[in-house]
DRENDO-1510 file (C-alpha; in Angstrom, 1 decimal, always signed):
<recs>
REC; n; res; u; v; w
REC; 1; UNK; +99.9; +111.0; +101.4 .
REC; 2; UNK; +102.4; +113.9; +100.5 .
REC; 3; UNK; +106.0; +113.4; +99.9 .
REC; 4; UNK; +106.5; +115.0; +103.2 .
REC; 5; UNK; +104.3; +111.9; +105.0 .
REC; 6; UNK; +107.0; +109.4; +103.2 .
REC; 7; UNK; +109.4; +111.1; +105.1 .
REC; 8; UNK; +108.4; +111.3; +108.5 .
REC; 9; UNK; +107.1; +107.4; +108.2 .
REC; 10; UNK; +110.3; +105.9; +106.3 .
REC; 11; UNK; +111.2; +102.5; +106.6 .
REC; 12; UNK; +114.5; +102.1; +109.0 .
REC; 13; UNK; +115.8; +99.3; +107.5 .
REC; 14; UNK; +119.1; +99.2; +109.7 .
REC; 15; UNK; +116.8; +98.4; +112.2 .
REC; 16; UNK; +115.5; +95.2; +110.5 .
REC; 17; UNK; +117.0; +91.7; +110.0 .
REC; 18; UNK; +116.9; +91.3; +106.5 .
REC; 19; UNK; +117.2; +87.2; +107.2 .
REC; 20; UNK; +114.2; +87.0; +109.3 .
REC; 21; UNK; +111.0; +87.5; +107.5 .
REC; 22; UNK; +107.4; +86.8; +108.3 .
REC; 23; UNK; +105.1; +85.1; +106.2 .
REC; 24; UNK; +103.2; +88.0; +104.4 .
REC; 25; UNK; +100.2; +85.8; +102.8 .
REC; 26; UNK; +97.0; +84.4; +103.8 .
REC; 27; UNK; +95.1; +81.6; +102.9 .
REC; 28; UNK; +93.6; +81.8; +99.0 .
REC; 29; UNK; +90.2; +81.0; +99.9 .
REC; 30; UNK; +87.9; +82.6; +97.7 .
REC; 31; UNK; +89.9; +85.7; +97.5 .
REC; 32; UNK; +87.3; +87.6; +100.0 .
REC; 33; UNK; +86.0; +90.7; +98.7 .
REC; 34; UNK; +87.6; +93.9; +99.9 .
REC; 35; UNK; +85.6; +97.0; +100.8 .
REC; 36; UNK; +86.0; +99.6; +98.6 .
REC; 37; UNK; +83.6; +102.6; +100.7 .
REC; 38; UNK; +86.3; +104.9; +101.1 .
REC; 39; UNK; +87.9; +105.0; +97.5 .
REC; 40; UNK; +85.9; +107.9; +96.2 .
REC; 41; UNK; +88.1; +110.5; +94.0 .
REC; 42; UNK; +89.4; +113.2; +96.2 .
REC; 43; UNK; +88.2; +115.8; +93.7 .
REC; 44; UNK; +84.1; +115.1; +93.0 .
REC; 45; UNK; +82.8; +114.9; +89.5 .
REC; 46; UNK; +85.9; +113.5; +87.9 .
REC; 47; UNK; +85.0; +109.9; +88.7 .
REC; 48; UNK; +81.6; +110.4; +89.3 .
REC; 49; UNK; +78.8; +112.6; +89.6 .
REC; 50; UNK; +77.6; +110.7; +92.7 .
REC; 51; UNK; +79.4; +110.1; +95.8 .
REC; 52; UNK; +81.0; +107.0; +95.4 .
REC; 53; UNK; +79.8; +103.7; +97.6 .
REC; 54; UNK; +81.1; +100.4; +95.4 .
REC; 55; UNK; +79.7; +97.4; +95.9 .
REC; 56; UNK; +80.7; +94.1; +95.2 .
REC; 57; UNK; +78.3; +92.7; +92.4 .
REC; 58; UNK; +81.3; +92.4; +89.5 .
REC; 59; UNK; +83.5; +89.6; +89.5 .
REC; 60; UNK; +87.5; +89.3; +89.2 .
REC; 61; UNK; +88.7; +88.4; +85.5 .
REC; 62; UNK; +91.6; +86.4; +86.1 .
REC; 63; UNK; +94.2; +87.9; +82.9 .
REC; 64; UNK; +95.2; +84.3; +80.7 .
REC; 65; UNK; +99.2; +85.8; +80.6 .
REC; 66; UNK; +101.3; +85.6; +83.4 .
REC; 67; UNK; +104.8; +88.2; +84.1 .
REC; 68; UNK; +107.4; +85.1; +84.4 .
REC; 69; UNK; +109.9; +85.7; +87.6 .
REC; 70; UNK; +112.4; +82.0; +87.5 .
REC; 71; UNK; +112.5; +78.7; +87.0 .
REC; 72; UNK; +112.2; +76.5; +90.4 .
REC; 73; UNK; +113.6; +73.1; +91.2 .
REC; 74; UNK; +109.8; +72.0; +91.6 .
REC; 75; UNK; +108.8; +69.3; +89.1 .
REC; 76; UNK; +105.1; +69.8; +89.9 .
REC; 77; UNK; +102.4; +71.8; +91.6 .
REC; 78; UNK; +102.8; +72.4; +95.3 .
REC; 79; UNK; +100.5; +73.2; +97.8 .
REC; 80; UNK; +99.9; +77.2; +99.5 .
REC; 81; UNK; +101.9; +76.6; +102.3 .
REC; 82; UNK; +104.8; +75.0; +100.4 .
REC; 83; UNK; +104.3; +77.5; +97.7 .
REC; 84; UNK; +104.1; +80.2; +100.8 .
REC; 85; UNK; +107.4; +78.9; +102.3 .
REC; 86; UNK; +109.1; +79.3; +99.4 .
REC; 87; UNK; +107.9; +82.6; +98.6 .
REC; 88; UNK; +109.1; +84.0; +101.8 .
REC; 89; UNK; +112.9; +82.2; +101.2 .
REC; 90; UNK; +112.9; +83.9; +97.6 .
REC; 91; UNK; +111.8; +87.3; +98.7 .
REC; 92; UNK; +112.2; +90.1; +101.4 .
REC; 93; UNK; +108.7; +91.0; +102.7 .
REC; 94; UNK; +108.7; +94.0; +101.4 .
REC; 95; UNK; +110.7; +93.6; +98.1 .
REC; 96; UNK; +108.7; +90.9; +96.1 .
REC; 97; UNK; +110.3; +90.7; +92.9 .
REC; 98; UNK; +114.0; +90.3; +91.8 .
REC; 99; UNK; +116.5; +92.6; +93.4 .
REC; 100; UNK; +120.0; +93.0; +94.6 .
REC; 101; UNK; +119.4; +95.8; +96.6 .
REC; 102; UNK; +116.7; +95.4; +99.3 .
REC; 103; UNK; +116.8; +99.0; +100.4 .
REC; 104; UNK; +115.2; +100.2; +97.2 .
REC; 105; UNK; +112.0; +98.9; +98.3 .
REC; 106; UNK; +108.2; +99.0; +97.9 .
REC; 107; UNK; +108.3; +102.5; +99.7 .
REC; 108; UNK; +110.8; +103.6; +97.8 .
REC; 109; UNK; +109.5; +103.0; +94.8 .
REC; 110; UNK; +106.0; +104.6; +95.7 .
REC; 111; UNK; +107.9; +107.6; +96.8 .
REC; 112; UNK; +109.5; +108.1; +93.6 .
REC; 113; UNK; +105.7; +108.4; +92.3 .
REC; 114; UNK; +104.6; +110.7; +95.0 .
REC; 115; UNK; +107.5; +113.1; +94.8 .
REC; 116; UNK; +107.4; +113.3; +90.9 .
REC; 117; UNK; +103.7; +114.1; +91.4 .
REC; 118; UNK; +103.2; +111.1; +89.0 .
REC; 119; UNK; +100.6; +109.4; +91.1 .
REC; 120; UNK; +98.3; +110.1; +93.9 .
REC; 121; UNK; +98.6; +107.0; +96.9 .
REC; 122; UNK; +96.5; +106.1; +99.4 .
REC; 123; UNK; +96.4; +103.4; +101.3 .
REC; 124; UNK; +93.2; +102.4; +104.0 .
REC; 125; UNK; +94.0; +100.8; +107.0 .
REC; 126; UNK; +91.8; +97.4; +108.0 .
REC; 127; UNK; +89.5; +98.4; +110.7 .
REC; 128; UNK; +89.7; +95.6; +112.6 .
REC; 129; UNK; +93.5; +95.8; +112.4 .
REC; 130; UNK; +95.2; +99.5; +112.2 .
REC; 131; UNK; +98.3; +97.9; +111.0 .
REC; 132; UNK; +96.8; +96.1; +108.1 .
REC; 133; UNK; +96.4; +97.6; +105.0 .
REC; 134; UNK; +93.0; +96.5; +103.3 .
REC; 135; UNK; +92.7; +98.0; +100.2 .
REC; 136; UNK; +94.7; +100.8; +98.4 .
REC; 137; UNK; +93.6; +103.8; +96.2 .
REC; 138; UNK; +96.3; +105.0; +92.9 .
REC; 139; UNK; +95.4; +107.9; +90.6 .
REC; 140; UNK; +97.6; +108.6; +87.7 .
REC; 141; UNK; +98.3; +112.0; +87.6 .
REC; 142; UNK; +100.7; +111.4; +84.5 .
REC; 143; UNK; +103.4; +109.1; +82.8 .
REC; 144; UNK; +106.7; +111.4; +82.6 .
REC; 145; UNK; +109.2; +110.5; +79.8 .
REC; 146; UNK; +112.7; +111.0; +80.8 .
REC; 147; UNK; +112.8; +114.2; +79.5 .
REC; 148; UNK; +110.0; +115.7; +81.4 .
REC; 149; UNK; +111.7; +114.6; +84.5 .
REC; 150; UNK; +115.4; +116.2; +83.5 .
REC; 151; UNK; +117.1; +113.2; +82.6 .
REC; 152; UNK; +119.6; +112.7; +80.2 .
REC; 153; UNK; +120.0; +109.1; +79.9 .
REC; 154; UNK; +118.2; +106.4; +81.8 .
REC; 155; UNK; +121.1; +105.4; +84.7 .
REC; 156; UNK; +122.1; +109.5; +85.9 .
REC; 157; UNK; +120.1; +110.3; +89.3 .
REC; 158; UNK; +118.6; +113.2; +90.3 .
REC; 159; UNK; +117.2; +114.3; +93.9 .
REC; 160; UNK; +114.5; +114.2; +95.0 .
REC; 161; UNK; +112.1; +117.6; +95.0 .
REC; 162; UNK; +111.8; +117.0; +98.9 .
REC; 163; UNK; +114.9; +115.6; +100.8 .
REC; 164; UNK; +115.6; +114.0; +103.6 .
REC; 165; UNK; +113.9; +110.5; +102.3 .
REC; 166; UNK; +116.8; +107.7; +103.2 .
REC; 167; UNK; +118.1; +107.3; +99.6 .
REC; 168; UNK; +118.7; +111.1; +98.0 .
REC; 169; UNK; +117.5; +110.2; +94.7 .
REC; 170; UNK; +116.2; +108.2; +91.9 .
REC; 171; UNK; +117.4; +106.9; +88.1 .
REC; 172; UNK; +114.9; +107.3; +85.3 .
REC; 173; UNK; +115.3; +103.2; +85.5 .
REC; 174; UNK; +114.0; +103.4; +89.0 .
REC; 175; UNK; +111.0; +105.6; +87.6 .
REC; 176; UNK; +110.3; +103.3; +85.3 .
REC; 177; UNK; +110.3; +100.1; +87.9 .
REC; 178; UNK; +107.9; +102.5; +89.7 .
REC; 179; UNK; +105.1; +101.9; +88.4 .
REC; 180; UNK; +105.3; +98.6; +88.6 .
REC; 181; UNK; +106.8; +97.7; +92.3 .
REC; 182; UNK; +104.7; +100.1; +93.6 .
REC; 183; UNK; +101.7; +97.4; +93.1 .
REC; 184; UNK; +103.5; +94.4; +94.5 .
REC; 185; UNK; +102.4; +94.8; +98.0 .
REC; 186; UNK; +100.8; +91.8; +99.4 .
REC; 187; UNK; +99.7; +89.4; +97.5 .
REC; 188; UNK; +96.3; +87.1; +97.1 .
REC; 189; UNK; +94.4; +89.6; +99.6 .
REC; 190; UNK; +95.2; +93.2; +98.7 .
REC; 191; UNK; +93.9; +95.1; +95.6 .
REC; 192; UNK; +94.2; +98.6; +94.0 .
REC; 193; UNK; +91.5; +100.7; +93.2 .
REC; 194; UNK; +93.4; +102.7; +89.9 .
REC; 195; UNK; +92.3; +105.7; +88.0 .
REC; 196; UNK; +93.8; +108.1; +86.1 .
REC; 197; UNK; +93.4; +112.1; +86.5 .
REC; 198; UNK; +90.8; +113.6; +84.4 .
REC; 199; UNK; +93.6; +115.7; +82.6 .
REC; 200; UNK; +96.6; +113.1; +82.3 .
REC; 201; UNK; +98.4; +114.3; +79.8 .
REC; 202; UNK; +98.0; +111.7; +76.6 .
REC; 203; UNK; +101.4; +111.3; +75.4 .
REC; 204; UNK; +102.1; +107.8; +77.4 .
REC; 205; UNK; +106.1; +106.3; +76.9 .
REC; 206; UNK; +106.0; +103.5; +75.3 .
REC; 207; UNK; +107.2; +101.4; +78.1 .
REC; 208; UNK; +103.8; +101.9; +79.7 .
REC; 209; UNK; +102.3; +99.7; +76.7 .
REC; 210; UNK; +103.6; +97.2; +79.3 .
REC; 211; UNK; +102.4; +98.3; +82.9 .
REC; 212; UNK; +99.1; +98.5; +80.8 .
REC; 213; UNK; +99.1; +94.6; +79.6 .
REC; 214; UNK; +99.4; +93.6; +83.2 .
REC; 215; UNK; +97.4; +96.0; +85.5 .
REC; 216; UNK; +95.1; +97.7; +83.0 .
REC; 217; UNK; +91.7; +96.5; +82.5 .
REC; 218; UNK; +90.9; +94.1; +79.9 .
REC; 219; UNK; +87.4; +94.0; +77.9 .
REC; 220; UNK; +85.5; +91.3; +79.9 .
REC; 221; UNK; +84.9; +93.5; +82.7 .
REC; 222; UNK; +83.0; +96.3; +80.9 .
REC; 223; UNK; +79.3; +96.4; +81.4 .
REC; 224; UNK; +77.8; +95.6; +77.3 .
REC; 225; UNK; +76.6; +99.4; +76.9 .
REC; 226; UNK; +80.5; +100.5; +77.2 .
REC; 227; UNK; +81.7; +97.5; +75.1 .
REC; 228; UNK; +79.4; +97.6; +72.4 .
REC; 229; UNK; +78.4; +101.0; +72.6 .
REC; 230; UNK; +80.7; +104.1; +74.2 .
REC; 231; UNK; +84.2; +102.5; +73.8 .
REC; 232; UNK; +83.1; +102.7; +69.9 .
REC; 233; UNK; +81.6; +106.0; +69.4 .
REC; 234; UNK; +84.7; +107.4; +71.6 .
REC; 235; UNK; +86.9; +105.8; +69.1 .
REC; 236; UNK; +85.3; +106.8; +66.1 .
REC; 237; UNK; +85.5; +110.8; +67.9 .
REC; 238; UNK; +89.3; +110.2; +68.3 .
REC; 239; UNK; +92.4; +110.0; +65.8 .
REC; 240; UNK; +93.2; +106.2; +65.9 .
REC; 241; UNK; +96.9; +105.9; +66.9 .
REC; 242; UNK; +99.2; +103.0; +66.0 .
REC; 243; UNK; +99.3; +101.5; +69.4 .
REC; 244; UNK; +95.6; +100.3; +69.8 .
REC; 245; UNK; +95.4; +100.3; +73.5 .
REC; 246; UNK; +96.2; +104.0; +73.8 .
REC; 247; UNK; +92.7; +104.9; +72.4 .
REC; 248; UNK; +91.7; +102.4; +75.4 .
REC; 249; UNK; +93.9; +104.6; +78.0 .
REC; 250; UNK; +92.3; +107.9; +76.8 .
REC; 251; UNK; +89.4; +106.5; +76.8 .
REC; 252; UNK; +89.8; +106.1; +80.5 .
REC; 253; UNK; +91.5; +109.3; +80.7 .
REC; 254; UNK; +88.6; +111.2; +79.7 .
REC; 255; UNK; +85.6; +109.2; +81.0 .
REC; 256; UNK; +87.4; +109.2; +84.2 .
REC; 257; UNK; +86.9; +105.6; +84.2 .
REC; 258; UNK; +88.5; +103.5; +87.3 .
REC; 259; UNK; +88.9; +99.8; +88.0 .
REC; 260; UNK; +90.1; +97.2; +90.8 .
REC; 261; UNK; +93.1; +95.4; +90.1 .
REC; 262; UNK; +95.1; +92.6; +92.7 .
REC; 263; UNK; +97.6; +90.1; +91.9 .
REC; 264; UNK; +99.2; +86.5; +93.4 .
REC; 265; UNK; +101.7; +84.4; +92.8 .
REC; 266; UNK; +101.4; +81.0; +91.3 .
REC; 267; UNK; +103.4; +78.0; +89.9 .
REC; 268; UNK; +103.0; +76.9; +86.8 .
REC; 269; UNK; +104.9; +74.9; +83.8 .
REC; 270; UNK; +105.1; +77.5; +80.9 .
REC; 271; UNK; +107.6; +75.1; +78.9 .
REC; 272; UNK; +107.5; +71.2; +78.4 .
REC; 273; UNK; +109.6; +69.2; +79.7 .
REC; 274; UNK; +110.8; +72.0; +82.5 .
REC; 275; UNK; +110.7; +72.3; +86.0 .
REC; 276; UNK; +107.5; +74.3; +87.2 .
REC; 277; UNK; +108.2; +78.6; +87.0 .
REC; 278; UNK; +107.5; +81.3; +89.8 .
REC; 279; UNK; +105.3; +83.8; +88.0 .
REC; 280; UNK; +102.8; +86.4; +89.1 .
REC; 281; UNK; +99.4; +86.6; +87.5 .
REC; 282; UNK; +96.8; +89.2; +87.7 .
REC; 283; UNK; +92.9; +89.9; +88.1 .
REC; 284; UNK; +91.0; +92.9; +87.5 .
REC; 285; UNK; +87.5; +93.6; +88.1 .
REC; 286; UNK; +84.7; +97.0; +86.8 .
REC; 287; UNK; +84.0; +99.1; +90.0 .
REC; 288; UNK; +80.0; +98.8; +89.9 .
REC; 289; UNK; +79.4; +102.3; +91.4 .
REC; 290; UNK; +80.9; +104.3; +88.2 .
REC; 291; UNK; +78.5; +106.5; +87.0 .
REC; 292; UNK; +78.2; +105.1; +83.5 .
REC; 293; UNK; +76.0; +108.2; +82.3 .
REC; 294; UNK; +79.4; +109.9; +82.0 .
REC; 295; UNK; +80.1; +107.4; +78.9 .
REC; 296; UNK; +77.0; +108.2; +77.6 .
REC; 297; UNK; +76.1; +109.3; +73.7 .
REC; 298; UNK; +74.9; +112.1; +75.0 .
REC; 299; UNK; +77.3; +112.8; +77.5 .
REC; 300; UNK; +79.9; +112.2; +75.0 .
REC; 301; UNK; +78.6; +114.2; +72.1 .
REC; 302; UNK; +78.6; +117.2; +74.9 .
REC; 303; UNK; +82.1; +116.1; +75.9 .
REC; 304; UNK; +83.9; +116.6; +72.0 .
REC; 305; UNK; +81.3; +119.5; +71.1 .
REC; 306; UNK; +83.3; +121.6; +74.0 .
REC; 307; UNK; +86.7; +120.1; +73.5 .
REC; 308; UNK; +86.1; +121.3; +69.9 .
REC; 309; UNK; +85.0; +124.7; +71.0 .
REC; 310; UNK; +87.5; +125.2; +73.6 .
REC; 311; UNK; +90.3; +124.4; +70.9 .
REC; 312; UNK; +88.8; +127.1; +68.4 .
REC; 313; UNK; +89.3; +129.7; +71.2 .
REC; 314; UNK; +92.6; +128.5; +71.4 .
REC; 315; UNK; +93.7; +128.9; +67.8 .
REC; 316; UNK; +91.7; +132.0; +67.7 .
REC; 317; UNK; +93.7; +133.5; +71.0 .
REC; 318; UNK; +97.1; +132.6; +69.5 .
REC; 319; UNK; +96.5; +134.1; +66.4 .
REC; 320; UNK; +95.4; +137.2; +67.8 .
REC; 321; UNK; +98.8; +137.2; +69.8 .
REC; 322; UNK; +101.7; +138.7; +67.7 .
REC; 323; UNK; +104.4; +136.6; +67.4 .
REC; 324; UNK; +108.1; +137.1; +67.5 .
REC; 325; UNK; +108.3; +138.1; +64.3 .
REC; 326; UNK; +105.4; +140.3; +64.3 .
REC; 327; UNK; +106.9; +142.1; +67.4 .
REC; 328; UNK; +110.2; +143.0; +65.9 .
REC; 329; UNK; +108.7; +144.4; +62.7 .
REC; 330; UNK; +107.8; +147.8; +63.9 .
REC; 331; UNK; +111.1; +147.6; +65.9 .
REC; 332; UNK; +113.2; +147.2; +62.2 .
REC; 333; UNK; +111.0; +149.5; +60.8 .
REC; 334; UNK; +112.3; +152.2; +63.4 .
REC; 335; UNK; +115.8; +151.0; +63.3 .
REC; 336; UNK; +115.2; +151.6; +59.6 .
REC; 337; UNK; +114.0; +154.9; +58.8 .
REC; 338; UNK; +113.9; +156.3; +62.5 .
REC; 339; UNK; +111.0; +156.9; +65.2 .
REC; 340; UNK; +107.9; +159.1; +63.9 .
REC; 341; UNK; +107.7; +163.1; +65.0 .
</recs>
């Protein structure tokens, strides 16, 4: 969707009962598999060379960590309902973390994504029920620091590039919290197919490190040949930064490599002798119909021999372009001694 689309479609919230909500979850099950047919890149070749049909022949990896919310009054497990009755007293249905402020919502927080031109959203309705989302499609278009995006400081707002959405504007904060509200739509069922844009620009804030940890993929769902095989050689092709799991990123980045992510809530005891905590836990999954010739040796090799050759021409081009120095020496040299007969 474009920015325009958020506005047209906005929430009214002054139309809702903010005390009234339904429940949001289904049943746990076996976490059904969700179709992913539609969730080919917009722009063919930078995810695959093929037209992309996933199937469903890779597994969820649930992640061992969970993103602690409180501490509850419950001295031991519940069951789904209870846990799904108190889910929906805790949180608005469309707000599912901690807030005091209920209007900056899950829309809210994609939009600020959208209208940035951080991400690319869509979302694919359930075709037995139009108003049901099944699945939902995110690629990274970049990670903006604060100062790419104008800021000063991390609490001033700015607008937004197109108006007329129900809140004018947005904190660097709020940016921030983006990219991570934006993924808390419903629970147990729902699950993002993520990607980042072929050229994402590499220089990632470190407060991404984070949004990484919980949503990015994690080495038990890569097929052996990219474990054992690409992930190295790309690393060894690549300055090693200090931050280990920013080779990972670019790696992604420049195979064009997506995955499937979905997350639930759960109860467990994190510290002895404590009531049981609220916490959200994630899974993440390989998407089978990535064209793994792209990671190739070969394919790779091809891929650094051009980078290489493309930045020669580039350091050749801007030394054949005088700079400001150069320019104003024939000018001084004029002021000088005067202009040649």
């Amino acid at each position: 969707m474009t920015a325009l689309d958020y506005i047209k479609n906005q929430p009214r919230l002054q139309d809702k009962h903010l005390t009234q909500t339904t429940n949001t979850f289904s049943t746990l099950a076996e976490f059904p598999p969700l179709s992913y047919a539609k969730a080919a890149s917009p722009n063919p070749g930078q995810t695959s060379s093929k037209q992309a049909t996933p199937t469903q022949k890779s597994d969820y990896h649930t992640k061992p960590y969970y993103q602690h919310i409180h501490t509850t009054h419950f001295p031991k497990p519940i069951t789904l309902k209870e846990l799904q009755n108190y889910i929906n007293r805790v949180f608005y249905e469309t707000s599912l973390w901690t807030t005091d402020n209920v209007t900056k919502n899950q829309t809210f927080y994609e939009y600020i994504l959208v209208d940035s031109m951080s991400a690319s959203i869509v979302h694919h309705e359930n075709q037995n029920n139009p108003n049901q989302i099944d699945y939902s499609t995110c690629k990274i278009i970049c990670v903006a620091s604060y100062r790419d995006l104008g800021f000063t400081n991390l609490h001033t707002q700015k607008t937004f590039n197109t108006p007329g959405f129900y809140i004018p504007g947005y904190t660097y904060s709020d940016y921030q919290n983006a990219f991570f509200y934006t993924f808390f739509r419903r629970p147990f069922t729902h699950s993002w197919f993520i990607q980042f844009q072929f050229n994402c620009l590499k220089l990632i804030p470190n407060w991404f490190y984070e949004w990484w940890y919980y949503f990015g993929p994690i080495d038990q769902i890569y097929p052996e040949p990219i474990l054992k095989t690409s992930l190295p050689y790309y690393q060894k092709q690549t300055p090693q930064p200090s931050i280990p799991i920013l080779s990972k990123i670019a790696f992604h980045i420049d195979m064009g490599i997506p995955w499937i992510c979905s997350w639930h809530f759960h109860l467990t005891q994190l510290q002895p002798d404590m009531p049981m905590s609220l916490v959200k836990q994630f899974r993440v999954k390989w998407w089978d119909k990535y064209d793994q010739e792209r990671c190739s040796i070969t394919s790779m090799q091809k891929f650094f021999t051009d980078n290489r050759n493309i930045e020669r021409s580039i350091v050749q081009l801007s030394r054949s372009i005088p700079t400001e120095d150069q320019r104003q020496h024939p000018r001084k040299l004029i002021q000088q001694y005067g202009q040649h007969p």
